[in-house]
C-alpha positions in Angstrom: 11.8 10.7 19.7 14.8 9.2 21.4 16.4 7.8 18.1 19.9 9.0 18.3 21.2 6.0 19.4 19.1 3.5 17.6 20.3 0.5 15.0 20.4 1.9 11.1 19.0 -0.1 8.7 20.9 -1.2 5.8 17.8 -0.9 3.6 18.0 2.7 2.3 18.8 3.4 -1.2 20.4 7.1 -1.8 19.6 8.4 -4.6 19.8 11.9 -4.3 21.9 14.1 -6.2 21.2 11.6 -9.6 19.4 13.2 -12.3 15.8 13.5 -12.0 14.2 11.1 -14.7 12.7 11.7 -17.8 12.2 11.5 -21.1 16.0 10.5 -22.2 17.6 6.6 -22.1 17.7 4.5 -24.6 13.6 3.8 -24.8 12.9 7.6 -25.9 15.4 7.8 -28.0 14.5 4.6 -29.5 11.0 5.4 -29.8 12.2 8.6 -31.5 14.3 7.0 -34.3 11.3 4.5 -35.0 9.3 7.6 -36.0 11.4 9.6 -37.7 10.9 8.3 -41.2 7.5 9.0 -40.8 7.7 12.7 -39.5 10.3 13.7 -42.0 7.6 13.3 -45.0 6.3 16.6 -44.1 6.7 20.3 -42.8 5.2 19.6 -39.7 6.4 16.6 -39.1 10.1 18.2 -39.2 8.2 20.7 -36.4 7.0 17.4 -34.1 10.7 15.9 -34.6 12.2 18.7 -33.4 10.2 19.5 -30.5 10.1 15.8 -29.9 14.0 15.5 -29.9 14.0 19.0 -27.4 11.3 16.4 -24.9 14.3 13.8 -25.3 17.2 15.8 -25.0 15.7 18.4 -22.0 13.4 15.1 -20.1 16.2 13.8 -17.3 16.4 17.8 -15.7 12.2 18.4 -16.0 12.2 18.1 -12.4 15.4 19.6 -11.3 14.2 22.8 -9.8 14.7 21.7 -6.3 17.7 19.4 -6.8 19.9 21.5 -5.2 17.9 22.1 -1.8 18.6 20.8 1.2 17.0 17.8 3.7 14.8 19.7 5.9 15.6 19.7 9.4 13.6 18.2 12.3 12.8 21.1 14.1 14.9 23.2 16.5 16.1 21.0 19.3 17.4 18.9 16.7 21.3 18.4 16.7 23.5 16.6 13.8 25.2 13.2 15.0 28.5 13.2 15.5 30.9 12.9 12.7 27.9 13.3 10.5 27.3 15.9 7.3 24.3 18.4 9.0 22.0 17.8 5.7 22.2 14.3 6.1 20.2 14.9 9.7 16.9 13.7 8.8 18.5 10.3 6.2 19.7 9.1 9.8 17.1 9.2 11.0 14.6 7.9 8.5 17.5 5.1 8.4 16.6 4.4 12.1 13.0 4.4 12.0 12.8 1.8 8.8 15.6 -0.3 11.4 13.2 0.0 14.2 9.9 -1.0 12.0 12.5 -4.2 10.8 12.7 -5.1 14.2 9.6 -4.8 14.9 7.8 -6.6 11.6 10.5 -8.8 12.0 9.5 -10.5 15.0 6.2 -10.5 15.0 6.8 -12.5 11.4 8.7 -14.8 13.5 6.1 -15.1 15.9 3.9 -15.9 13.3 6.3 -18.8 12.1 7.6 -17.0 9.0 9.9 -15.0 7.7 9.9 -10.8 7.3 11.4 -9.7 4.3 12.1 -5.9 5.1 11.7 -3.2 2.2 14.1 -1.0 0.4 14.1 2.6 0.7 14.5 4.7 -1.8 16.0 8.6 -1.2 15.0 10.9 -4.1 14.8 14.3 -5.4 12.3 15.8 -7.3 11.7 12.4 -9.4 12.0 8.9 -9.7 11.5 5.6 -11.3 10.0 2.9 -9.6 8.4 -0.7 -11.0 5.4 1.2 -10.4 6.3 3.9 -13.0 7.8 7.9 -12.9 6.5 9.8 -10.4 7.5 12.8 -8.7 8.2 14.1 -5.5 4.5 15.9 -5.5 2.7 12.3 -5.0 4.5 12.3 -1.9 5.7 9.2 -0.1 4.8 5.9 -1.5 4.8 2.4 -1.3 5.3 0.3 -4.8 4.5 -3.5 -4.6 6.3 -4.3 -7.9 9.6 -3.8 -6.4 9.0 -3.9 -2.6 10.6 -0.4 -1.8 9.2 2.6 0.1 9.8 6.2 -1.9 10.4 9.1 0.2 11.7 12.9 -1.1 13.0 14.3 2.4 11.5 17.7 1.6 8.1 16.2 2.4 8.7 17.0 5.9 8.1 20.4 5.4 4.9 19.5 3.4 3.9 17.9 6.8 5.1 20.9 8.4 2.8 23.2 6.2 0.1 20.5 6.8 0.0 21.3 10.6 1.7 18.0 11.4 5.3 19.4 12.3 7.8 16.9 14.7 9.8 13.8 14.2 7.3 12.0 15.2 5.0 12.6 12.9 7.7 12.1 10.0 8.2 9.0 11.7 4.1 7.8 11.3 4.5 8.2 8.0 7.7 6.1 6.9 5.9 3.1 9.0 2.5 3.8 7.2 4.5 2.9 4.1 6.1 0.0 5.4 2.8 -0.6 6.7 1.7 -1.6 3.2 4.5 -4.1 2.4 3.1 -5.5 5.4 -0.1 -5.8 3.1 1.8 -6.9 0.4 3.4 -9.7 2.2 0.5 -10.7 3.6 -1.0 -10.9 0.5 -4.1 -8.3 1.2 -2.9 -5.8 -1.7 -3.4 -8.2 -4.4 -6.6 -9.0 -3.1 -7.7 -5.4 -2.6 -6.3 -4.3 -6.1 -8.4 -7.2 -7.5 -11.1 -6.4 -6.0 -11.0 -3.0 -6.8 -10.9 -3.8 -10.9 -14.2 -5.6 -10.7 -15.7 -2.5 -8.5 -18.0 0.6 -9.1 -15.6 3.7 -8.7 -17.0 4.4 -5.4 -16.7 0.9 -4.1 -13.1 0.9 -5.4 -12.6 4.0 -3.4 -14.1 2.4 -0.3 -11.6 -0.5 -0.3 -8.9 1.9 -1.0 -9.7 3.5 2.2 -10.1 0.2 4.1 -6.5 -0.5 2.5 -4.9 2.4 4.0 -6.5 2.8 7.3 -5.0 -0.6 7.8 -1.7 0.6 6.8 -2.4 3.2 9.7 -3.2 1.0 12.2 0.2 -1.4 11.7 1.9 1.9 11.7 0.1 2.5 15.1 1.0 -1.4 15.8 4.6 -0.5 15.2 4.8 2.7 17.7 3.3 0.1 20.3 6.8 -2.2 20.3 9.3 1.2 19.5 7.6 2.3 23.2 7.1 -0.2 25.2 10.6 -2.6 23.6 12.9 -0.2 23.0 11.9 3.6 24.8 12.1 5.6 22.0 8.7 7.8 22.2 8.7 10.8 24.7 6.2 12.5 25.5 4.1 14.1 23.0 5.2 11.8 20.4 1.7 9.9 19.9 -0.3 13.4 19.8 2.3 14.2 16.8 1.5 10.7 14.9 -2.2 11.5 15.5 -2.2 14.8 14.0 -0.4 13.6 11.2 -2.8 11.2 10.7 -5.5 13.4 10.9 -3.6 16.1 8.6 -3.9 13.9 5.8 -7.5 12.8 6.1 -9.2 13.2 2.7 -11.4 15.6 4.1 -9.2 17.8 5.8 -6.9 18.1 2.3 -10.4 18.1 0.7 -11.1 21.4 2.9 -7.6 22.7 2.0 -7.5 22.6 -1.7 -11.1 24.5 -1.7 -13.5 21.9 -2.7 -16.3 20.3 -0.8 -15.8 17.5 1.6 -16.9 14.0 -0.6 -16.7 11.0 1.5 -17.8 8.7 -2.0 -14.2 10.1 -3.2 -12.0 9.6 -0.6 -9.5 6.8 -1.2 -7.4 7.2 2.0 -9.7 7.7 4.8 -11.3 10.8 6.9 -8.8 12.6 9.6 -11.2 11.2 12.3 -10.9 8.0 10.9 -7.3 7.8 10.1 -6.2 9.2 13.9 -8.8 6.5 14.9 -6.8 3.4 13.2 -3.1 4.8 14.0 -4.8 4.7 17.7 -6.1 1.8 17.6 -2.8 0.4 16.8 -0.7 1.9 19.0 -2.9 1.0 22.3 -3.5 -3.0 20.8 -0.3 -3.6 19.5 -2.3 -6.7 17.8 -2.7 -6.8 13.9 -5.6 -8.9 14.5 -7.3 -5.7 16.0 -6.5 -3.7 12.2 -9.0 -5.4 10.5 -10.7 -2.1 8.7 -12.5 -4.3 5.7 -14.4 -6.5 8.9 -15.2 -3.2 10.4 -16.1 -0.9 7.5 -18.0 -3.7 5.1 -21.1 -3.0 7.2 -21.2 1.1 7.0 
């Protein structure tokens, strides 16, 4: 990707280097107080207290054993910016991808005769706390609605990597399928999905959960339209990249991976033929109107 030269956004959150979060603040240690007249009345309940106040006092560093690591680099060809710290390679450059999906999203919200609110990004180690709850850096990236920011550990480029998806590229296809679902949540689709999906059979709920994201791929295809043909910044190559990352994290394919049997009732984010369909689909529309995955998987 030519990105080096491309507008930052002013959206990203750093939180890297903070302590991971856990089971400290003032809420445990709250909750811990309120039952300690209770535990005290017995033997064991000394034992729970104790082991309790260990959870408390040990819960921000549960997730510290990578905090000290490193943002992965891009691959070999890849060279710091000037002035720049070389581990801070890839946060410029997610920085410039969520700028480029602002400009994008931006006008086409314009177009529409409204007005884009961009995300935030968030930059984390290990763990975090979102609106959406503690997670860590194992669910990989992720979108919450409650607070309208975008999650992203750096080291899951080298999960990609692992995955058989390795290039900028490909990192980049997955920052703007995340951004892909504030689109959703702006438009107003999430809520009607997650609704939906309460009143559902599990494998209905999982079937609008995969409608859901194969959207999400298909704006991200949407946005690699505009980045190419406005602004340049694919070379060649680039699209096959996107597509195998799409395809790396098909349910089936991670399915395959872990060991089990391929399930298609218990997939909740789409088949890797599927998903490289939608980011393609995208990318050779450039037109939302033509990411309309509930209108073309109700019928099947």
């Amino acid at each position: 990707m030519r990105w080096r030269k491309g507008r930052r956004s002013s959206n990203v959150e750093d939180r890297r280097g903070e302590p991971s979060p856990g089971g400290g603040g003032l809420g445990g240690l709250g909750n811990l107080l309120a039952l300690a007249p209770f535990l005290l009345r017995s033997k064991r309940g000394w034992l729970i207290l104790l082991a309790l106040a260990a959870l408390y006092y040990f819960g921000g560093h549960l997730f510290s054993g990578m905090s000290g690591s490193q943002s992965p680099s891009l691959g070999p060809d890849s060279q710091t910016a000037p002035g720049a710290a070389p581990d801070d390679e890839v946060a410029q450059f997610v920085s410039v991808v969520l700028a480029d999906t602002e400009d994008t999203w931006g006008q086409m919200f314009r177009q529409a005769g409204t007005e884009y609110t961009p995300p935030k990004l968030v930059l984390y180690n290990d763990a975090v706390r979102s609106a959406c709850g503690l997670s860590s850096a194992a669910v990989g990236p992720f979108y919450c609605p409650g607070d309208f920011k975008v999650y992203l550990d750096l080291n899951f480029l080298n999960e990609l990597k692992k995955l058989g998806a390795p290039g900028d590229f490909a990192f980049a296809y997955v920052i703007a399928h995340e951004v892909g679902h504030h689109v959703q949540n702006l438009m107003g689709t999430s809520a009607k999905v997650q609704q939906a999906r309460m009143q559902a059979d599990k494998v209905t709920a999982n079937r609008l959960s995969v409608m859901l994201e194969l959207q999400a791929d298909c704006f991200a295809g949407v946005w690699a339209f505009y980045a190419h043909r406005d602004r340049q910044m694919l070379e060649p190559g680039d699209i096959e990249e996107g597509l195998r990352a799409a395809a790396a994290v098909g349910d089936d394919h991670l399915q395959r991976r872990s060991g089990r049997a391929v399930s298609p009732d218990a997939f909740t984010h789409g088949s890797a033929e599927q998903r490289a369909y939608w980011f393609r689909e995208g990318f050779s529309t450039g037109d939302v109107n033509q990411c309309n995955t509930f209108g073309a998987l109700s019928g099947q």
